[in-house]
C-alpha positions in Angstrom: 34.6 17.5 -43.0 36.3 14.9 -40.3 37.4 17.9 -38.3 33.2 18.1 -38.0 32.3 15.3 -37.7 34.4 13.9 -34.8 33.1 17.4 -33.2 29.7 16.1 -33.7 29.6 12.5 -32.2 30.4 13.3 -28.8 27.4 15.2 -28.8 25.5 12.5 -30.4 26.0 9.7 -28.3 24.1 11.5 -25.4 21.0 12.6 -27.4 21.2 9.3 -29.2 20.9 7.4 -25.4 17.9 10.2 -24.4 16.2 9.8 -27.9 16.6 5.4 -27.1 15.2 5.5 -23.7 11.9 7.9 -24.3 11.2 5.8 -27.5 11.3 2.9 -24.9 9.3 4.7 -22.5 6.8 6.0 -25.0 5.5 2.7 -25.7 1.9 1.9 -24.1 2.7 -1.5 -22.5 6.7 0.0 -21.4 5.7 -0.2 -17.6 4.3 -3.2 -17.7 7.4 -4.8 -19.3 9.9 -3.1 -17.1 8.3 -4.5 -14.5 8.2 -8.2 -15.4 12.0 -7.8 -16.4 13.3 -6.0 -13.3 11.2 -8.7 -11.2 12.8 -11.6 -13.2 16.4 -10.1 -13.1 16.1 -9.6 -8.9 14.9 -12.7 -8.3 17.4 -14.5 -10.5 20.2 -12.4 -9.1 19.2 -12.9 -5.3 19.1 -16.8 -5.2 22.6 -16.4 -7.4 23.8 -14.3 -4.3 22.2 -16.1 -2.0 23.8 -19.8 -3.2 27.7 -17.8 -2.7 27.0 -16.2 1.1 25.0 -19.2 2.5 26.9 -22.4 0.7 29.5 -22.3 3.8 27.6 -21.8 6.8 24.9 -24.3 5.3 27.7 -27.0 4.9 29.0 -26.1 9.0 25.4 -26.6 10.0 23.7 -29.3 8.0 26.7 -30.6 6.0 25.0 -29.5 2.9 26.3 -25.9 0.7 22.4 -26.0 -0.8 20.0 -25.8 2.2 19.5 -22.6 2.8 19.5 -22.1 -1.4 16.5 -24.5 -1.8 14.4 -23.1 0.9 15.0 -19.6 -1.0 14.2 -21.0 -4.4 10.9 -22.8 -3.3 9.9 -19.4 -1.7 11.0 -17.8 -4.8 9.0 -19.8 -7.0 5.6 -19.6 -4.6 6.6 -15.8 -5.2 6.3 -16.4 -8.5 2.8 -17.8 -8.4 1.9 -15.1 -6.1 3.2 -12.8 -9.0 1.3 -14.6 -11.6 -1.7 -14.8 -9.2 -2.2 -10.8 -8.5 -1.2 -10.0 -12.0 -4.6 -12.1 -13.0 -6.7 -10.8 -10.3 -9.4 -8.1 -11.7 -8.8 -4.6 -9.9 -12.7 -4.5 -8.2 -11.8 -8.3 -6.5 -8.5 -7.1 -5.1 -10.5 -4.5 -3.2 -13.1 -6.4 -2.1 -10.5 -9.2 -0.4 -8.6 -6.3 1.4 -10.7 -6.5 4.2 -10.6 -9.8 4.7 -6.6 -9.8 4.4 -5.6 -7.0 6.8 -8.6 -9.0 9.1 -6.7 -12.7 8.5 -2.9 -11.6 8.9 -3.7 -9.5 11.8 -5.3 -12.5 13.4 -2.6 -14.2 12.5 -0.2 -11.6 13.9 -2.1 -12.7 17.6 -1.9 -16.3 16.9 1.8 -16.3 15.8 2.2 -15.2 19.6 0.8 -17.9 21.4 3.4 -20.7 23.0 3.0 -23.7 21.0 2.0 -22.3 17.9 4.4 -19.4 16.7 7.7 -20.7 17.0 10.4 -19.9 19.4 13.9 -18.8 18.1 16.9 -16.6 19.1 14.5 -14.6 21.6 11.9 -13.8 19.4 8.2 -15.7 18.4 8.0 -14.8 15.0 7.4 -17.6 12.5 4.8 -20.6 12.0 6.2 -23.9 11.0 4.0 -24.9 7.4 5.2 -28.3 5.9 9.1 -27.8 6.9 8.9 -23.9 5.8 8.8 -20.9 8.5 6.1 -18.4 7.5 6.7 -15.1 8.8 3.2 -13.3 9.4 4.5 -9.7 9.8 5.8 -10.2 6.2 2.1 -11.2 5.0 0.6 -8.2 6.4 2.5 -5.9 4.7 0.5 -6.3 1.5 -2.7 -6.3 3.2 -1.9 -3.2 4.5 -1.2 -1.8 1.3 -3.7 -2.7 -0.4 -6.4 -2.1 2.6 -4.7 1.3 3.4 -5.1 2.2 -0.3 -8.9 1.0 -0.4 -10.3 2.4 2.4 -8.5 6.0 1.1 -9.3 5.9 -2.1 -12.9 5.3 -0.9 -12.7 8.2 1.1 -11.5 10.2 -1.1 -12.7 14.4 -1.0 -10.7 17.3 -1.5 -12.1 18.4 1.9 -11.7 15.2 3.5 -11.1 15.8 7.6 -8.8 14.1 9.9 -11.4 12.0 11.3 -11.4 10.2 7.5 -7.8 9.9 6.8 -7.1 8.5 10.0 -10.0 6.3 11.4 -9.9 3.4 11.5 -6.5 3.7 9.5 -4.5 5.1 12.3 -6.2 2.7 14.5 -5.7 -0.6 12.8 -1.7 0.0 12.5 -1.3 0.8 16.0 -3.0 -2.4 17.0 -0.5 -4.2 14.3 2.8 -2.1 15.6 2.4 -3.4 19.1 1.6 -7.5 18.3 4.7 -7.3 16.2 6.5 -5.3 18.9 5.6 -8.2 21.6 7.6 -10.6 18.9 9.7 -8.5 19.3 10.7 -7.0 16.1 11.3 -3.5 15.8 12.5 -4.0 12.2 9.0 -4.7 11.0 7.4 -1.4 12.9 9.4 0.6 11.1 8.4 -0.6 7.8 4.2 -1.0 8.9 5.2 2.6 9.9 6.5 4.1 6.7 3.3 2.0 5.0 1.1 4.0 6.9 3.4 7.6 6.5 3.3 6.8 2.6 -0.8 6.5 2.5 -1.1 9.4 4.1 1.2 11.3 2.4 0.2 10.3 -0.9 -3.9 10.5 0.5 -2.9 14.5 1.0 -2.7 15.1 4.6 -1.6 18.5 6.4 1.3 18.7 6.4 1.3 20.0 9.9 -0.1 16.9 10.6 2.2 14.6 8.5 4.8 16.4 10.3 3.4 15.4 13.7 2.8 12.0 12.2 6.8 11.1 11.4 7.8 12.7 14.8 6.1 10.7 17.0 6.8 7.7 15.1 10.8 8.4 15.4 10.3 9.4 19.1 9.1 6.0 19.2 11.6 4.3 17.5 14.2 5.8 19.3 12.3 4.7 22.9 11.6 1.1 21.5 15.7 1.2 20.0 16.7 2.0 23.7 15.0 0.1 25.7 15.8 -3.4 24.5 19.6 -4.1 25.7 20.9 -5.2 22.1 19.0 -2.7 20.4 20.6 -0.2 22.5 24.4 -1.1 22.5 24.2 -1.4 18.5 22.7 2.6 18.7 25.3 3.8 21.0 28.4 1.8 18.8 26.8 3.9 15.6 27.3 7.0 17.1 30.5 6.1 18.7 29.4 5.8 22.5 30.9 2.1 22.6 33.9 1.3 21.4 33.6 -2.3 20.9 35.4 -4.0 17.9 34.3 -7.9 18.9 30.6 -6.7 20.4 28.0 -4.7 19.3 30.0 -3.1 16.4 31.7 -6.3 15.6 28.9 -7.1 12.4 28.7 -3.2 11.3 33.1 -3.5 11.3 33.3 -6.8 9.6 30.2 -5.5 7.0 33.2 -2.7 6.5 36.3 -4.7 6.1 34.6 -7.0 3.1 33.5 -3.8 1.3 36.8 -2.5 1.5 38.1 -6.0 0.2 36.0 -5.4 -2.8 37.7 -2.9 -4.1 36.0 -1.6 -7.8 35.9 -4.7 -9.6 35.5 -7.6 -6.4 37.3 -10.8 -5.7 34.8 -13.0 -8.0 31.8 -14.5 -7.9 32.1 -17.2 -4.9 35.3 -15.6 -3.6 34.5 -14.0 -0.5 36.1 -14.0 2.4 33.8 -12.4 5.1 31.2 -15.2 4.4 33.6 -18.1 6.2 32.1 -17.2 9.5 33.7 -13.8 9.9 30.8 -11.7 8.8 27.6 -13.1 10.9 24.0 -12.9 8.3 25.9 -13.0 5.5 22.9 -14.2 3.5 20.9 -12.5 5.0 21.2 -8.7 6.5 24.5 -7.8 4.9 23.9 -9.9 1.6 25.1 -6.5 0.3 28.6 -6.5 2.1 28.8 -10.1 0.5 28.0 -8.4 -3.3 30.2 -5.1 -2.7 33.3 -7.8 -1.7 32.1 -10.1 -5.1 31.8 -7.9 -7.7 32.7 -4.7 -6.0 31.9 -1.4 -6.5 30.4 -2.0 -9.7 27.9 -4.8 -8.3 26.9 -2.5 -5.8 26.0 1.0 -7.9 24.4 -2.1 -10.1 22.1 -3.1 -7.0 21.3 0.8 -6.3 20.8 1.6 -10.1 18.0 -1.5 -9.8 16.4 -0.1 -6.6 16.4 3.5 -8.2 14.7 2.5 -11.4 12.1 0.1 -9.8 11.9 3.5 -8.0 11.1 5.6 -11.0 8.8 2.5 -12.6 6.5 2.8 -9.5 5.7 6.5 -9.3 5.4 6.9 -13.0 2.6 4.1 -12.8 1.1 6.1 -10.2 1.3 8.9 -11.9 -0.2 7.4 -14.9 -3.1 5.7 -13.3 -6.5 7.5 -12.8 -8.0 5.2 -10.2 -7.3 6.5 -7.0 -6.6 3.1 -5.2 -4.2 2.1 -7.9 -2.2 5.6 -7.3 -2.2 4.9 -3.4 -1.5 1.6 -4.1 1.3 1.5 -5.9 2.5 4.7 -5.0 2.7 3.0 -1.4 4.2 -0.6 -2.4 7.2 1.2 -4.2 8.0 3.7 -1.2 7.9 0.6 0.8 10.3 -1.7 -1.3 12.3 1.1 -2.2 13.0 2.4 1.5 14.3 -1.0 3.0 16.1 -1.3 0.2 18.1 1.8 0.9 17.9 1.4 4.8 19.8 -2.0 4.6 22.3 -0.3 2.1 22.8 2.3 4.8 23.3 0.6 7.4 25.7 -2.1 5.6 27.9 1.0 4.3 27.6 2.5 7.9 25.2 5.4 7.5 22.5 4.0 9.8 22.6 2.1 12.6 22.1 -1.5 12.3 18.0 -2.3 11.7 17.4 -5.5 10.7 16.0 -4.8 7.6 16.2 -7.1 4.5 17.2 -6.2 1.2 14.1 -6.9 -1.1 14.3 -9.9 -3.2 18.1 -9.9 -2.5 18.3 -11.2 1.0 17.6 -14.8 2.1 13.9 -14.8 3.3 11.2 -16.9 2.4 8.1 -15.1 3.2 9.4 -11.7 2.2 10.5 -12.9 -0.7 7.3 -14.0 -1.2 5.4 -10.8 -0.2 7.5 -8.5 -2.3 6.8 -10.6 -5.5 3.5 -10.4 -4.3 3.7 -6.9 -4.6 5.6 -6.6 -8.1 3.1 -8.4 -9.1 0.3 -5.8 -7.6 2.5 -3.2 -9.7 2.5 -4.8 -13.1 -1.4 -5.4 -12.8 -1.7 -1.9 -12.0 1.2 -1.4 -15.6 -1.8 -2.8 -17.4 -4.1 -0.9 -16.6 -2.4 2.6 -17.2 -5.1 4.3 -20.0 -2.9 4.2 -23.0 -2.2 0.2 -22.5 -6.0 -0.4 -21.7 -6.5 1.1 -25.4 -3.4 -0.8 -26.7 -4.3 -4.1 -25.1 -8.1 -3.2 -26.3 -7.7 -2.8 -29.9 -5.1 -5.0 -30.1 -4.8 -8.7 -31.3 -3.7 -11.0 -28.3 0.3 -11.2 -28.1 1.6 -14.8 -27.8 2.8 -13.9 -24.4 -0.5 -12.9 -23.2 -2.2 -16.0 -24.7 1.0 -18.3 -23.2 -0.1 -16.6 -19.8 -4.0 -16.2 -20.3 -3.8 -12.8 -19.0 -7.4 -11.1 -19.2 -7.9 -7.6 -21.3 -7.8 -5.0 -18.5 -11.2 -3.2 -18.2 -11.3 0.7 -18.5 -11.6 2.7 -15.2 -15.3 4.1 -14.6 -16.2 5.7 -11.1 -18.7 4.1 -9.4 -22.0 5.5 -8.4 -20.9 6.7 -4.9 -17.5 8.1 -6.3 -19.7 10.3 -8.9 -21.6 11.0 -6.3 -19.2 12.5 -4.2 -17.2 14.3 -6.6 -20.6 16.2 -7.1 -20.7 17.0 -3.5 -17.1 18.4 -3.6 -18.0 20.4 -6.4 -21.5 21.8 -4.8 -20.5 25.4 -3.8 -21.0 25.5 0.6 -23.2 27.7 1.9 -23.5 29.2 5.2 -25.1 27.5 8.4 -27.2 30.3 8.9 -28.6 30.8 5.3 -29.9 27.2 4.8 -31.6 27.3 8.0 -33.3 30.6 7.3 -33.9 29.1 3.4 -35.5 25.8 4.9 -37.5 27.7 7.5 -38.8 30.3 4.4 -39.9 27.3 2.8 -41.9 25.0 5.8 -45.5 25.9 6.0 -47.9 24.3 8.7 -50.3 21.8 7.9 -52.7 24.5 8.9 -52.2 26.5 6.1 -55.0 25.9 3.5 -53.1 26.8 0.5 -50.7 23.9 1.7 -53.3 21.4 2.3 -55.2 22.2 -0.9 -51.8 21.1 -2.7 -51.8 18.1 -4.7 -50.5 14.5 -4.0 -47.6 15.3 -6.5 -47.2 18.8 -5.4 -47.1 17.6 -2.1 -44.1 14.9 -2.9 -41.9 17.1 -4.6 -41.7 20.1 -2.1 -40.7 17.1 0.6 -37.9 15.8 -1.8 -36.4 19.5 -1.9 -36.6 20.0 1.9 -33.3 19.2 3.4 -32.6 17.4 7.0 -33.0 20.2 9.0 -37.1 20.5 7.5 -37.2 17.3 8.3 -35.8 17.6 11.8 -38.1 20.8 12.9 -41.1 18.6 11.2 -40.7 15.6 13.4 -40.8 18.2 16.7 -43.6 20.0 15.2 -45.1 16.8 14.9 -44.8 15.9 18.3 -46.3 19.7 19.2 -49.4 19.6 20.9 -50.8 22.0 18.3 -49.5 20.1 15.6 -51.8 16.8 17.2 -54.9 18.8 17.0 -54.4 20.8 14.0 -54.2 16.8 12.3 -57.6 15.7 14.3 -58.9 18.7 12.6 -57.8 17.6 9.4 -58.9 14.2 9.7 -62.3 15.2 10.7 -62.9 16.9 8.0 -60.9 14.7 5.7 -64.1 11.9 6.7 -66.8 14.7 6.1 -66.0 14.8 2.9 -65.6 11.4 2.6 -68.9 11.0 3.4 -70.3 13.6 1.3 -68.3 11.9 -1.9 -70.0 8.5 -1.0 -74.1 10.1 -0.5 -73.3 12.0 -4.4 -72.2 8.7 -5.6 -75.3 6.6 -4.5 -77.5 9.3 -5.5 -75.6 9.0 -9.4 -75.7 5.0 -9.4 -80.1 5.7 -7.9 -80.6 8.3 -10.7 -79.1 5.9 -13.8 
């Protein structure tokens, strides 16, 4: 009896953990909580990392180890009215401001470009000065984009949708974004506005032939744009071994290396590093995660990819669990985006990219992307609620004390409007050929000539011209203008007036007679 049952509990544990995590998952409002815990635990964690790497070269700059700390935890807690903000906001007003957004930030995008009112530092006009806090507008029109890109495909949605709709004025709009943040410069911030714009069409279902096309031009691109700025280009050629320059252009990806390697499995401790005392340059900032792999070594860092991978898995499964189209673009597209720079700053830290320039979400000292990608959580846990088994929960529920503590409104059922029914009608309308409506709609025009037609009846009359298509009423309005067709109606309208006449003499003769 021991013999089996120590033969049985190794095999138990692992259907014990599978059986745990699919009751968690089965749960209608499970999304919705993941969320608000894995945004809680990344914020919390960043400005905890963000206090160790920056509390040195804060106190060599401005003789204070919290400056840089307290500008990331008052963008951390506007984040968090952000957060609280798009979680309220109704799903029909968050399309209606896209416009508007993508139309603001891309203005803002030109203005931040102008001497005197972007702001001028280490070579590049990127940020606006707001009340003693830098505002980066590239960050803000990241969401815009998501949530514009998602609108205006999701309104255009047809299983027979052509180029011409997936891509104008998509494809248009981006390009026009991609080169104001290029004269910043920032190539950092293309790349992401690029995979944006890959991820709504990808998820929007275009060719792949096309989507092919799509990604490479865009890398063709980035490799032109990588090698034609001189720093850009020396930290390219160092990745791939072409410079061999310890204390230049591969002197950050080296050092990023060495603290990593210090780290070991289980880190130095919390506070410990080394690399941040000026030897590793954007320690808080770029290589935050060279600072965590040195900390709390390997451990810490499978921790940070294990985070990135499930916010991962959260995201597409509320995408796949949504039946509004906008919310499966949007959210579909928010968690690509967050996802990939989070793994393209892991790559490069670790040395499997070449040095970007991407932040690590919510991890990296930032204000405005902080900000924006809290922004954005909170864009995914609205859409959480409004998955179709926790509309029914929330529905038929009593109010929980946490959404009476945060007044959150019951999410409202998803209904297609008129034009959406209208089109799916239209995609489901069997095609005919070009020919056979033209010979159908020329079988069914007769010429105001014709008696029978002009004996017809008002109503008669109205409902053959409600079943004519365009092309009747094209070859109408040429017949129209016909010369024949001009004295076929004076015919008509002479004898229209006889009659008229003759009505008039009965009825004075009836009134004379009474």
């Amino acid at each position: 009896m021991t013999a089996g049952a120590t033969d049985t509990e190794p095999t138990s544990w692992p259907a014990a953990i599978v059986g745990a995590v699919r009751n968690i998952l089965g749960r209608p409002l499970a999304s919705f909580h993941l969320v608000l815990a894995m945004a809680f635990f990344l914020t919390v964690f960043g400005l905890v990392m963000v206090l160790s790497a920056s509390s040195v070269e804060g106190y060599s700059k401005d003789g204070s180890a919290y400056g840089l700390f307290a500008t990331q935890l008052t963008f951390a807690l506007l984040g968090l009215v952000g957060f609280y903000v798009m979680l309220r906001l109704p799903i029909r007003l968050i399309r209606r401001i896209a416009g508007p957004a993508i139309v603001i930030t891309t203005f803002l995008l030109a203005l931040v470009l102008i001497p005197g009112i972007g702001t001028l530092s280490q070579g590049a006009r990127r940020w606006f000065i707001v009340g003693g806090l830098s505002v980066q507008p590239s960050e803000l029109v990241k969401v815009a984009l998501c949530v514009w890109g998602a609108h205006l495909l999701a309104s255009r949605r047809r299983e027979n949708a052509s180029l011409r709709e997936l891509l104008v004025p998509l494809l248009p709009a981006s390009v026009l974004i991609c080169v104001l943040i290029i004269l910043e410069p920032n190539l950092s911030t293309t790349i992401t506005v690029a995979i944006i714009v890959g991820a709504l069409l990808w998820f929007a279902g275009l060719p792949l032939r096309v989507f092919g096309a799509f990604v490479v031009t865009g890398v063709g691109l980035a490799v032109i744009l990588a090698l034609a700025e001189g720093y850009r280009s020396e930290r390219v050629r160092s990745f791939f071994g072409a410079i061999n320059d310890p204390q230049g252009a591969g002197y950050q990806a080296r050092q990023a290396t060495y603290a990593l390697a210090n780290g070991g499995i289980f880190g130095v401790g919390l506070g410990q590093s080394r690399a941040k005392w000026n030897y590793l340059p954007n320690a808080h900032n770029d290589f935050i995660f060279a600072i965590i792999g040195e900390e709390l070594g390997l451990i810490g860092g499978l921790l940070v990819v294990g985070l990135f991978a499930l916010l991962a898995f959260l995201g597409l499964r509320i995408a796949a669990r949504s039946v509004d189209p906008f919310l499966k673009l949007m959210t579909a597209t928010i968690t690509v985006l967050i996802t990939a720079q989070a793994f393209i700053n892991i790559g490069y830290v670790v040395g499997l990219l070449p040095v970007t320039g991407i932040q690590l979400p919510l991890l990296s000292a930032g204000g405005t992307s902080t900000l924006t990608v809290l922004a954005m959580l909170g864009l995914l846990a609205n859409a959480a609620r409004h998955e179709p088994e926790a509309v029914a929960a929330l529905t038929a529920a009593r109010p929980t004390r946490g959404n009476r503590l945060l007044r959150l409104p019951t999410p409202v059922p998803y209904h297609p409007s008129r034009v959406d029914r209208l089109r799916e009608r239209l995609d489901k309308r069997p095609s005919q050929p070009k020919g056979q409506t033209i010979q159908s709609a020329a079988t069914r025009w007769r010429h105001p000539r014709d008696k029978a037609v002009r004996r017809r009846s008002a109503p008669e009359v109205g409902r053959t011209a409600r079943r004519s298509s365009s092309y009747d009423l094209l070859t109408s309005g040429a017949r129209r203008a016909s010369p024949s067709s001009r004295s076929a109606r004076g015919s008509g309208a002479r004898d229209n007036g006889a009659r008229d006449r003759e009505r008039r003499t009965q009825r004075k003769q009836e009134w004379r007679w009474r």
